[in-house]
N, C-alpha and C positions, 0 to 999 in steps of 0.2 A: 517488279520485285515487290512482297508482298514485306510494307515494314512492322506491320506486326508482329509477322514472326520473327524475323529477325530482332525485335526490340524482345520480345517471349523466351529468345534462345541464348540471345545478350543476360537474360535475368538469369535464367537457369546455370549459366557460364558462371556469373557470377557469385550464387548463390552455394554452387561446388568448390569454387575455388575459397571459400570463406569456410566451408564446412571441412574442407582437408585441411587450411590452416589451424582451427581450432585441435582438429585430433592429433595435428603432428604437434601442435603445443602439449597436448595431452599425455601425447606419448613421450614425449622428450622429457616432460614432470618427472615421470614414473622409470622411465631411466636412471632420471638424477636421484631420485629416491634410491631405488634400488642399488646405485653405485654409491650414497652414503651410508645404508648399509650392509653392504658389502665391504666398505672401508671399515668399520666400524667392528665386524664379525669377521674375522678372515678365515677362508675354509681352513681345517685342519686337514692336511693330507690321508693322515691315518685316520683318521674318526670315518672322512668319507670314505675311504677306503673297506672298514671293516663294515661300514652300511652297506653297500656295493655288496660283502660275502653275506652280511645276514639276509639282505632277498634275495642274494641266488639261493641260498640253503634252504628258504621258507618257498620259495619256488619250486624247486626240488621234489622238499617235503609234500607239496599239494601236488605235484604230478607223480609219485611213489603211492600215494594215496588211492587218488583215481585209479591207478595201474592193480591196485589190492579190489577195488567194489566191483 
């Protein structure tokens, strides 16, 4: 049994599972961010709602377009 590499594969073992700790800390930050504000802003139903019909309409509008050149 060669123990270098197993001591090489021991490092790299360790050195992933350090590097996925850091980003799931990262990512769990940016969570917490985004869930304070989101608490902070609360959708309005209708606001998003009439955004939802203003890009369908301007979608629309760009494919009426192309359909006209």
């Amino acid at each position: 049994m060669n123990w270098w590499f197993v001591l090489l594969c021991l490092g790299v073992i360790a050195f992933l599972a350090w590097r996925t700790a850091v980003l799931v800390r990262g990512i769990n930050q940016r969570l917490a961010e985004l869930d304070e504000e989101r608490a902070r802003n609360p959708l309005d139903p209708f606001s998003a709602l009439m955004e939802l019909y203003r890009l369908q309409e301007r979608s629309q509008r760009k494919s009426r377009s192309h359909e006209n050149d």
